[in-house]
N, C-alpha and C positions, 0 to 999 in steps of 0.2 A: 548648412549655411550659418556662419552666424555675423552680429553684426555688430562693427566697432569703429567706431569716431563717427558715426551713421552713416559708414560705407558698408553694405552689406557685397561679401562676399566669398567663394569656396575656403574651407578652412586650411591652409597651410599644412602640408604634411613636414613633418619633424624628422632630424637627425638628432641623434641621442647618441654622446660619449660620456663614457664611465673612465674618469682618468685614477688610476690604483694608487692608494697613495702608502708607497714605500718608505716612509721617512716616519718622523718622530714629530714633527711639528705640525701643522696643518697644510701638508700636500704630498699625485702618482700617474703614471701615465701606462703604455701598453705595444704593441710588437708589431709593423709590418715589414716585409723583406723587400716588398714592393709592393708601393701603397696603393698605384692602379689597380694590382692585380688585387688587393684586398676587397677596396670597394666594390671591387666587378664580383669577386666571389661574394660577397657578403651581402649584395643585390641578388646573386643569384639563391642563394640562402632562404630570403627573404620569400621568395616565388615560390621556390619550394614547399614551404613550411608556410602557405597562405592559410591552410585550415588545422595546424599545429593549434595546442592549447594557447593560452593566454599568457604563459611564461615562457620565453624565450631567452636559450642559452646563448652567449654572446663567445666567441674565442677572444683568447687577451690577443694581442697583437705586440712585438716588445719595440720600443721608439731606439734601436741601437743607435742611430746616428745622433740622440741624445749628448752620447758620451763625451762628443768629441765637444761639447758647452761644457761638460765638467758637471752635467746632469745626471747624476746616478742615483742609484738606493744608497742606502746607509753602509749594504757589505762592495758598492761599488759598482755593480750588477747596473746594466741599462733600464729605465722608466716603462712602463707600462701603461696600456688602456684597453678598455675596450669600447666596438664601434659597432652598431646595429645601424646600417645605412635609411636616412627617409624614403618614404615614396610619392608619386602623386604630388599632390599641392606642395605635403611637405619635405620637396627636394631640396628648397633653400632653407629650411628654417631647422635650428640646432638647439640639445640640450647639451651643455656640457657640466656632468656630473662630477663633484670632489670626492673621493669616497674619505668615509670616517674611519675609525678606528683607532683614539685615542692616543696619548705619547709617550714620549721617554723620558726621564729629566736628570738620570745619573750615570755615570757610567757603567753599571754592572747592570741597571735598565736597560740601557738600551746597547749594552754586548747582548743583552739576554736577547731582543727587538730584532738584532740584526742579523739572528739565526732564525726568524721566522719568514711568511708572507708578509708583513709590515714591513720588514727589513728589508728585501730582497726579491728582484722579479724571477728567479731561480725557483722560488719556493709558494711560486703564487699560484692557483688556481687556473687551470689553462682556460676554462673558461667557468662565466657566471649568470644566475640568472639575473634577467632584467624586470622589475617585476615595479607595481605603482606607477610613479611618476614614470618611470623608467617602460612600462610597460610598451609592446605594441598593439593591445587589444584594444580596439575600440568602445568597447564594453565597460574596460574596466580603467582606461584612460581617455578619453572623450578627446580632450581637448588638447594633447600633445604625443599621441601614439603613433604617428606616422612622421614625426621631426625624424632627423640625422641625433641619433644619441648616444653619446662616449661618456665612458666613466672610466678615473682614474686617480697612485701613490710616489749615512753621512749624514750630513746635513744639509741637504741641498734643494732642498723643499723648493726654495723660488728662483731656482734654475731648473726644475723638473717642471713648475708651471711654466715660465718664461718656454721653454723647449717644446713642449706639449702644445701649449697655445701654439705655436709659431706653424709648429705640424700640422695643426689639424688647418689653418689658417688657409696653408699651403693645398692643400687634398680637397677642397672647397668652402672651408667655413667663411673663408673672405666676400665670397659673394651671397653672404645670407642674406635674407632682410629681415629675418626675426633671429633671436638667442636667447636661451634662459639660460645660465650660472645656475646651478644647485648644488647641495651638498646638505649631509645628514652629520650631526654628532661634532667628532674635530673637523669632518669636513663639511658641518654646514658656519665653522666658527672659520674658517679660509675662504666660505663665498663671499663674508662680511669682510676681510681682509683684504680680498680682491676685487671686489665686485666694483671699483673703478679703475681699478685697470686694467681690467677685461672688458670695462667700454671703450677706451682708449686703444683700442686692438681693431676698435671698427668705424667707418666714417658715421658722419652722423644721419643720414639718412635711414640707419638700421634702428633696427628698436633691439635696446636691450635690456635687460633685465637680470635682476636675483632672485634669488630664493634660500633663505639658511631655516633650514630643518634641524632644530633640539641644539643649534649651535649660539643661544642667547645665554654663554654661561657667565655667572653672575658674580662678582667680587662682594659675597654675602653679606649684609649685616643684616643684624635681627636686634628688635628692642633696644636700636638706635645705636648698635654696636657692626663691627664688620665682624662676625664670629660665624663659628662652625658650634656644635653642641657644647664643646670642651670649654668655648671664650676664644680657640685659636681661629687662623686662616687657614685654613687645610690647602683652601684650592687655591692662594696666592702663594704662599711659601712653592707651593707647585710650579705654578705656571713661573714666577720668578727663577727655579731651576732652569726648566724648559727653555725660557729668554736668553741667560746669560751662556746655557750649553751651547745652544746653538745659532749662536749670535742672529739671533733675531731682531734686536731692535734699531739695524739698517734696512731692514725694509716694511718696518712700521709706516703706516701712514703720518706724515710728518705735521699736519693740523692736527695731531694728539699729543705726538712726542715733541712739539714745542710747547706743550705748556702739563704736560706728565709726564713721570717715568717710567719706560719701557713695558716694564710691568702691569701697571693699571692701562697702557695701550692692549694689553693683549687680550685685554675684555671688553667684548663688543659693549657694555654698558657704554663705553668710555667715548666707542667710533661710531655709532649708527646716527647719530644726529650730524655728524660731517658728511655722510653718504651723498653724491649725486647723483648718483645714477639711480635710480628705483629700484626698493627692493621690497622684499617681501618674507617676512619674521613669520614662522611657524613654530611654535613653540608648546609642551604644556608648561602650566601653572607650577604643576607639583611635579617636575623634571626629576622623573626614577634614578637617571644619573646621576644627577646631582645632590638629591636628597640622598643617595647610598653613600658616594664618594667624598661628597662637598661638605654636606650639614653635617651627617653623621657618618664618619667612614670609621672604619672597625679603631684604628687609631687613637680618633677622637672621644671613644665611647668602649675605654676596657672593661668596663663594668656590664657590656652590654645589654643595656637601660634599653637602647634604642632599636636593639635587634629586631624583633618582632616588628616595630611599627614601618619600622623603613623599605619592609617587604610588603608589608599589611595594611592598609592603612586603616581597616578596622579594628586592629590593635593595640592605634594609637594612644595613649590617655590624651586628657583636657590640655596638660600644658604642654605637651609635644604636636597638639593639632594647634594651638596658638602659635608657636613656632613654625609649623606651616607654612600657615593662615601667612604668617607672618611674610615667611619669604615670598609667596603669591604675591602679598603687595607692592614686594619692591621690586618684583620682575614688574607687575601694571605698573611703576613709575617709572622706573626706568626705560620704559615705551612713551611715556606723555610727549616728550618732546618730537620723537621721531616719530607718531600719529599723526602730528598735527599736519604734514607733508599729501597732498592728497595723490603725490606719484607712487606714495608706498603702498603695501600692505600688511595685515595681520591677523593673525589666528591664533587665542591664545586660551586653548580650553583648559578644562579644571579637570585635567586625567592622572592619573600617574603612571607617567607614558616616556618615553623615549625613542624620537625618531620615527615619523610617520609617515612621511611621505613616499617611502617605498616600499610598504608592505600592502598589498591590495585591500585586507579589511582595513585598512585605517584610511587610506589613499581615498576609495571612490565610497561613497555612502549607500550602501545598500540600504533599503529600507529595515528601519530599527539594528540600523548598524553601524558601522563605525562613526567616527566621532563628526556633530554637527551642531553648529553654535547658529538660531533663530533658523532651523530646518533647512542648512546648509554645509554639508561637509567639505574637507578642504579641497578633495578635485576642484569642485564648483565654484568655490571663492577662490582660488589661485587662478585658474584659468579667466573668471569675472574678470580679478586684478589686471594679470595679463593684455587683456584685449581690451580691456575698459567700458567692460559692459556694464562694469559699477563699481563704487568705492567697494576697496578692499578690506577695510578695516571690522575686526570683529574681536571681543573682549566674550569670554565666556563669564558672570561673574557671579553664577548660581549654580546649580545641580551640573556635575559632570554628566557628559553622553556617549562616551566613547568606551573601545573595550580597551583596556589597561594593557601595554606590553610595557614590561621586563626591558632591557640590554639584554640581549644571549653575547655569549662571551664571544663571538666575533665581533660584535658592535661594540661594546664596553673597552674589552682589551684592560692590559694593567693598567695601573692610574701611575705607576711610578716606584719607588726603592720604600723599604719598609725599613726598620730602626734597622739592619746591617748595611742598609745603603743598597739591597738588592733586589730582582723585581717581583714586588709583592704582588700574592695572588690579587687576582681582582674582587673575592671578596675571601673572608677567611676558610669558606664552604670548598672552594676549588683551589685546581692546582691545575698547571699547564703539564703535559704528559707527552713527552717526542714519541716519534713513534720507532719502529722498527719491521724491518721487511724481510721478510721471511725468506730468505732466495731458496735456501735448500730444499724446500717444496716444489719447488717447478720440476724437479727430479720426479717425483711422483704423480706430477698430472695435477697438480693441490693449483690452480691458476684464476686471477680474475676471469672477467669477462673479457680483457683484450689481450690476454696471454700474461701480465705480469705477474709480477709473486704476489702473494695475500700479505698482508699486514696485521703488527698489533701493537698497543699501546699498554706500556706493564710500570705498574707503581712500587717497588719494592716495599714489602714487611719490615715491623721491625716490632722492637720487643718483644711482647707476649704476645705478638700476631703475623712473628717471622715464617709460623709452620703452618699457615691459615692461608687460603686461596677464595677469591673470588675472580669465576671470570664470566667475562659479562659480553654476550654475544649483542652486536650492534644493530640498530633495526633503519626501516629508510625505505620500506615498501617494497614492490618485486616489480619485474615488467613482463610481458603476455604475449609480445608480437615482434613481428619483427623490427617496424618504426622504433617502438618503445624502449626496445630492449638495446638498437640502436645509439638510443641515448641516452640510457644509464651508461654503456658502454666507456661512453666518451667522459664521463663524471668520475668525482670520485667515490661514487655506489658502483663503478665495474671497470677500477682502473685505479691502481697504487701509483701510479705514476700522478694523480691529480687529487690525491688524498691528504689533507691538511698538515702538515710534519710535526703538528703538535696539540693537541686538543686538552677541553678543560675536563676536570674527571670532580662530579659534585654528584649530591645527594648521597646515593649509597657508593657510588666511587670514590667521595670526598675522602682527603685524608684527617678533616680536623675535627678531633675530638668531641666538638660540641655537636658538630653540623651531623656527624655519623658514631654517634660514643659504640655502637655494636661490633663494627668493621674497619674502623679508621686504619688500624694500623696493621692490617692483612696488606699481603701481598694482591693486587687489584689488576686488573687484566681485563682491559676492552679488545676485542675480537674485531678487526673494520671487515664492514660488510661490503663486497665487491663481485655479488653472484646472481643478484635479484631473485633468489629461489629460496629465502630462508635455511640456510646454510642444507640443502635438500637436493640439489639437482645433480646428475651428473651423467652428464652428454656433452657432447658436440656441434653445433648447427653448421652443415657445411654452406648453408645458401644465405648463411650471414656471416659467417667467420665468426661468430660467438664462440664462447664457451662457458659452460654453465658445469661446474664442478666444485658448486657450495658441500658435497659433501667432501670429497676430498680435502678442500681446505678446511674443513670442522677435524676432520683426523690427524689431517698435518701440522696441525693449529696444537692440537690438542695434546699430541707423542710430544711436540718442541716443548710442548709447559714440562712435562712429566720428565723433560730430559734435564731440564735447568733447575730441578728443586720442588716441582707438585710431583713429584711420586712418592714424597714422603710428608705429605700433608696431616698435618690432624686433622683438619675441617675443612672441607671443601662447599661453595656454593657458586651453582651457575645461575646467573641471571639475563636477563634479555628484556627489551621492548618493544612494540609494538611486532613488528617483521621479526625483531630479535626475540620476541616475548613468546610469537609461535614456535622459532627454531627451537628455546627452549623446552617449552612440549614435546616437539621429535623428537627434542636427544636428549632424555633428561637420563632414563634409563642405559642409554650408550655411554654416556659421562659415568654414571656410576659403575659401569662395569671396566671403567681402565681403573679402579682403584678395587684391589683384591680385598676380600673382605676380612680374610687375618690379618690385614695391617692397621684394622680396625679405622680407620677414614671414616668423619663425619660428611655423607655426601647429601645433599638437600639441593633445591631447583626453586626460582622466584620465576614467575614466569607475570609480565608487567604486560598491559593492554594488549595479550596476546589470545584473548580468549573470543576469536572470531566466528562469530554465529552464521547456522545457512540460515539467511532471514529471509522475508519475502517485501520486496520491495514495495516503493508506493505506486508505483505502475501494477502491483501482480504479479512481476517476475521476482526473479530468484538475481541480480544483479554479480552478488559478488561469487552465487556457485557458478555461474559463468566466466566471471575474470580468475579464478583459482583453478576451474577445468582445462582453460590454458594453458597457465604457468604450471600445472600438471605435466601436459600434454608435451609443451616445448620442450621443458627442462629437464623431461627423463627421471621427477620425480618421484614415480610410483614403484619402483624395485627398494628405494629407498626407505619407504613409509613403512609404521610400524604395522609385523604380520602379525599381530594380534586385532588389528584393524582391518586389513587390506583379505585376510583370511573370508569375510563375515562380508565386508562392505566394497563398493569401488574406488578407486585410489582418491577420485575428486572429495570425497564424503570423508576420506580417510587423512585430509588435508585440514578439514575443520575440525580443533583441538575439541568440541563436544563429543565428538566422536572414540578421544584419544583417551581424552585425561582417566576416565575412570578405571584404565588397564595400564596405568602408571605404576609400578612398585614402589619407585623412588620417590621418598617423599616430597612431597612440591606445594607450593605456596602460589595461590591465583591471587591479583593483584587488579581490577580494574572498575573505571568505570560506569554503573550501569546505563548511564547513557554516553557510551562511548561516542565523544565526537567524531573521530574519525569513521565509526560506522556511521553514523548517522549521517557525514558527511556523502561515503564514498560507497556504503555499501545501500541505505533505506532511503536516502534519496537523493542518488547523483544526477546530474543533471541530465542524463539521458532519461532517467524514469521519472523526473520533472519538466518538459518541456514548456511547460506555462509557465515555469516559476512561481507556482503556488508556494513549496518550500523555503526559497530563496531567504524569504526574513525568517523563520524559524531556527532552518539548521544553522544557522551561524548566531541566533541570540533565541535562549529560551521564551525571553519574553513574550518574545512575538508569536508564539504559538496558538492558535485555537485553540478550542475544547477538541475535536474531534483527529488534529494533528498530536494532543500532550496523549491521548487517549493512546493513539498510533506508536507513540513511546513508551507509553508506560507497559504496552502488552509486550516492546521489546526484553523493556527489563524485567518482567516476569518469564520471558522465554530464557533469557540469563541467566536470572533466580532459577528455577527448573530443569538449564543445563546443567550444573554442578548439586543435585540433590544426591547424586548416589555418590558421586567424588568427597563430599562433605563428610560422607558418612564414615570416612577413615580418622582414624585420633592421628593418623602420623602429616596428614595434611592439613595446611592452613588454607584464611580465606579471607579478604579484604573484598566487599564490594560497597561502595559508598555509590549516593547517589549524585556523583558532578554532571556537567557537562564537562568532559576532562578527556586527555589522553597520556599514557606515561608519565606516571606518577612518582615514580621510583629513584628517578636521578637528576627531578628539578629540587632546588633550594628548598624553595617554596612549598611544594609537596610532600616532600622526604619526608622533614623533620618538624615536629609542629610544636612550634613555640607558643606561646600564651594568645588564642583567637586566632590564630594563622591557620594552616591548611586543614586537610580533612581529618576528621575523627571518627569514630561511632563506640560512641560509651565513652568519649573522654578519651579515650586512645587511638592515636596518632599512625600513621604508616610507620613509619621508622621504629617504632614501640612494636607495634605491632607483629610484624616480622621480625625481629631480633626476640621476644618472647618464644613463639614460637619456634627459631631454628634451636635458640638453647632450650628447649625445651622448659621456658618456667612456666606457662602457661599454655593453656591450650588456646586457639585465636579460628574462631567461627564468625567471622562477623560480616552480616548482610543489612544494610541499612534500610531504611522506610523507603517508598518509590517517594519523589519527586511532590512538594516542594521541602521533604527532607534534605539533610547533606549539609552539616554545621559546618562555616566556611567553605562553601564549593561557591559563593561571591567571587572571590579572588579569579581570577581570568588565568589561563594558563595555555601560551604560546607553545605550539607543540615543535621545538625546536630539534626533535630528535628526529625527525621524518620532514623535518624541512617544509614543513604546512602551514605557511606563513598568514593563517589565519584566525581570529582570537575567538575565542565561546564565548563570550561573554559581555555584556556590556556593563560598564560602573554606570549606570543607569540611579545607584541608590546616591549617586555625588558623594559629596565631602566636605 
């Protein structure tokens, strides 16, 4: 129950649409053939999946009859959404979500744009998950998990919304009596664009409302200037692109662009004080976006002065946290006037954060968890705002509380064309990488999990690193059952047919000198994972139609490299993460033996958060020897494990790399850790071996730990410490274990390469140092750090975007 205008009564259940936004400006929509029959399945869906986990995959839907408005993507292609139907109370009430994803502003940008998912519903995700705001667990969205909720993406941005709206209007949003507008990033900078004319879509008896998430971007001044670090505008000379490409400022709100130029219209600073309709600014202070892109983007800052801080903000100096400081202030003014509205709302903490409202740690406040301004996280104050259980309004304007997320490079996307006018990586550390599908594999049986060909994504060498290979097997967890496996199936972890066509390749992928000086300029080769067996299994399920033939496609994968130029490699190194980081332990030795050893090939193995322990959970049991005796069992892994293992032990035991590593020949490098999040998350106390939720604030923020809980960790990471004492004892192997709360380490920015106070060290040297010593042999690299509260920069929060665990370690608890 809850209660608002002092009518108490049953809470609305919610429809929630996610409209795709295919374009270049701020807006995307999604696919049905027949929209009855969507809802009816997508109801039925719902019934199904009533005791499914708390993230729910959504199918796109594509809106064809768009086209015939002149609504398309950028390559033409019909608009997209997708629709998780309400239930219960909330069958009338709707989210309708803008998705983000950044713009284009030139034309070799957005040619480049309009060969992606942004561009094009051809190339979009068939389906996504729905997760925060977006959610339908009660748990972990309280107060809007059972609405009707769609989210959705030439130039024809507001004829993809005009068309989408009119859709979904059509299919039953016309008779709602509630609606929230949301949107994250560019698309929470289109809820503020729209969000009166998406009232205007409804009579007035309905209540409507907005929401713009990280979309308060700012026409900068600092120290009474409109500058970026350099003295320039970074992000007006931008957005001014973006305006006149694509003739945006005819559907400008016309109470701005009577009395500004187009340009200064296209920053909410300029609109939110014209808004009527109610809405509600979520924002942080210190906008990770914008501080990377805006203040300081690599551009503005060749000297890179600003490198470290803009990732760190521990390694900011004095007069770069003034500059700040600074911009904080003029986001808090630039709200004064639109505060004073008591139909609005705001959230305006001191994180260095981007986009929060649909990742679940940031979304709903666990205790000592994600971010909360006077013991109130944003669930709680959006939904307050919404229902008017109390003013909305909240300024955070002391100690941060939240855990810091990053942009992953789906959120970010490019910012725009670089000095050739084309589209520059999003930051100088990555590069966008198409992929390539392997067809001549299915000749061999080498198949995902739904029969298509395996995939991979390969960065061409060049100079002195044209005869130099890395390749880097991709990680993303496994699945155990039939449900599960079900639905990696339909993903693109077990299906090239729903695999991103272009991904960013950073840390030790990156190609840029600074960001990788050891590897940059190797030939780079990500392996997509599409087997859920760590490239190990090879069977059949006939009572699922699966197939699980990760080893195959690790061979088939492997003959294709050696046929196009790695068979005549000087230096070879495999690396992996997490799921990827064990398959490197299984094959490290198989990899070495496709390269003869008179051709003299340097072959070495990184093997990243893959060093998974049989631990004993906080119930007593053994938690993840049962989830791995499984994905043993199903996936016909055990012919495949190493018989140096499998000789002595059982196949399950022979799947935990403690078991592996010290009968490795090949030299290998362990990378992780000691208080792996992700075990601590899924293996020492997942929620089945927690059902009080005693854990609950622990594993997701150190802070929160007991004595008797840190105790329960610290004898993990001496059981860690202890697995690798005889593997240590080889000179030809290396050893990085730092004490974070972290997972994969190896191929974030942040992590890789450690700039001045930035990521982790032990002795002053860095991951990136670290391993590249090592593989060239100039030093020898043994290093185990102190247990816990060691770990110089393990502060830094670290989003585990490679496994898609959209949940953060850490809280910036020390502010800023």
């Amino acid at each position: 129950m809850i209660r608002r205008t002092g009518i108490t009564r049953p809470w609305p259940a919610l429809v929630i649409v996610v409209l795709v936004l295919a374009g270049s400006c701020c807006f995307v929509e999604s696919e049905p053939a027949a929209d009855e029959a969507v809802v009816k399945g997508a109801r039925r869906r719902r019934r199904a999946a009533a005791a499914a986990p708390p993230v729910t995959m959504v199918p796109i839907t594509i809106l064809r009859s768009a086209v015939d408005q002149g609504a398309v993507c950028m390559d033409g292609t019909p608009p997209a959404f997708h629709f998780d139907p309400g239930s219960g109370a909330g069958n009338n009430s709707w989210i309708v979500n803008l998705e983000g994803g950044g713009w284009c502003n030139n034309v070799r940008a957005c040619q480049f744009r309009k060969t992606s998912r942004r561009g094009s519903s051809d190339l979009m995700e068939k389906e996504i998950p729905f997760a925060g705001i977006m959610s339908n667990s009660p748990a972990d969205n309280p107060d809007f998990y059972n609405w009707n909720r769609a989210n959705g993406f030439y130039f024809r941005g507001q004829r993809i919304w005009d068309a989408t709206i009119r859709h979904l209007l059509s299919i039953g949003m016309a008779s709602a009596n509630q609606v929230l507008l949301s949107g994250c990033s560019a698309g929470g900078l289109a809820a503020i664009l729209h969000c009166d004319e998406f009232r205007a879509f409804f009579p007035p008896s309905t209540t409507v409302k907005c929401l713009a998430d990280a979309g308060l971007f700012l026409d900068a001044y600092v120290h009474a200037l409109s500058v970026d670090v350099s003295g320039g505008r970074s992000l007006r000379s931008y957005y001014s692109d973006i305006v006149a490409m694509q003739s945006v400022a005819p559907n400008l709100p016309p109470t701005c662009t009577n009395q500004l130029d187009a340009t200064s219209c296209f920053f909410p600073q300029n609109l939110i004080d014209g808004i009527q309709t109610p809405i509600f600014l979520l924002n942080a202070a210190y906008d990770a976006w914008q501080i990377q892109e805006s203040l300081a983007p690599n551009a503005a800052d060749p000297s890179g002065a600003w490198r470290a801080c803009k990732f760190n903000r521990s390694a900011c100096n004095a007069s770069q946290m003034k500059f700040l400081q600074d911009f904080r202030d003029q986001m808090v003014a630039s709200v004064s006037g639109f505060s004073n509205s008591k139909s609005n709302g705001l959230f305006v903490n001191s994180c260095f954060a981007h986009c929060q409202s649909e990742l679940p740690a940031t979304w709903n406040n666990a205790p000592g968890g994600s971010p909360a301004i006077q013991n109130k996280g944003i669930a709680k104050s959006v939904g307050d705002w919404y229902f008017d259980r109390a003013e909305g309004l909240a300024q955070k304007t002391g100690c941060c509380c939240c855990a810091e997320v990053s942009p992953s490079p789906a959120e970010a996307d490019v910012l725009g064309g670089g000095a050739a006018g084309g589209p520059r990586r999003r930051r100088a550390a990555s590069v966008m990488v198409p992929i390539t599908i392997l067809k001549s594999a299915v000749d061999e049986g080498a198949v995902c999990m739904d029969g298509t060909p395996p995939a991979y994504h390969l960065d061409p060498g060049s100079g002195a690193g044209k005869n130099n290979w890395i390749v880097n097997l991709e990680g993303g967890g496994w699945c155990n059952n039939a449900r599960t496996c079900r639905g990696t199936k339909q993903s693109g972890r077990g299906s090239s047919d729903h695999m991103d066509k272009q991904i960013p390749f950073t840390g030790i992928m990156s190609s840029s000198p600074v960001a990788n000086p050891d590897f940059y300029s190797w030939n780079r080769v990500k392996i997509r994972y599409c087997d859920g067996g760590s490239f190990a299994g090879d069977t059949y399920d006939k009572n699922t139609g699966i197939n699980f033939r990760g080893q195959r496609i690790w061979n088939a994968t492997i003959r294709h490299l050696l046929s196009i130029g790695m068979a005549s490699a000087n230096q070879v190194l495999l690396t992996g993460c997490s799921s990827g980081g064990l398959a490197v332990i299984l094959h490290c030795d198989e990899f070495s033996a496709f390269f003869p050893p008179g051709r003299g090939t340097t072959v070495k193995c990184l093997a990243d958060a893959g060093l998974y322990l049989d631990a004993v959970d906080v119930s007593g049991g053994r938690s993840l020897r049962s989830y791995f005796g499984d994905i043993v069992a199903m996936q016909g892994i055990a012919r495949t494990l190493p018989s140096a293992c499998t000789t002595r032990l059982d196949a399950t035991s022979c799947f935990f790399p403690q078991n592996i590593i010290d009968g490795i020949k090949t030299p290998i490098f362990l990378l992780n850790a000691a208080y792996d999040f992700i075990q601590i998350v899924l293996s020492l106390a997942p929620d089945r071996a927690d059902p009080s939720g005693a854990w609950k604030a622990c594993k997701s923020n150190r802070s929160s730990c007991n004595a008797s809980q840190m105790k329960f960790l610290q004898d993990f990471r001496d059981q860690m410490v202890a697995s690798v004492k005889g593997f240590s004892g080889s000179n030809r192997n290396g050893l990085f274990i730092d004490s974070c709360f972290a997972h994969c380490q190896s191929e974030l920015p942040g992590t890789w390469n450690n700039p001045a106070g930035g990521p982790p060290t032990i002795q002053n040297k860095g991951i990136a140092r670290s391993v590249g010593d090592w593989y060239f042999d100039r030093a020898e690299v043994k290093a185990i750090d102190c247990g816990y509260p060691c770990g110089k920069n393990c502060h830094t929060s670290y989003k585990n975007s490679v496994v898609h665990m959209e949940e953060c370690i850490s809280n910036c608890s020390d502010g800023i």
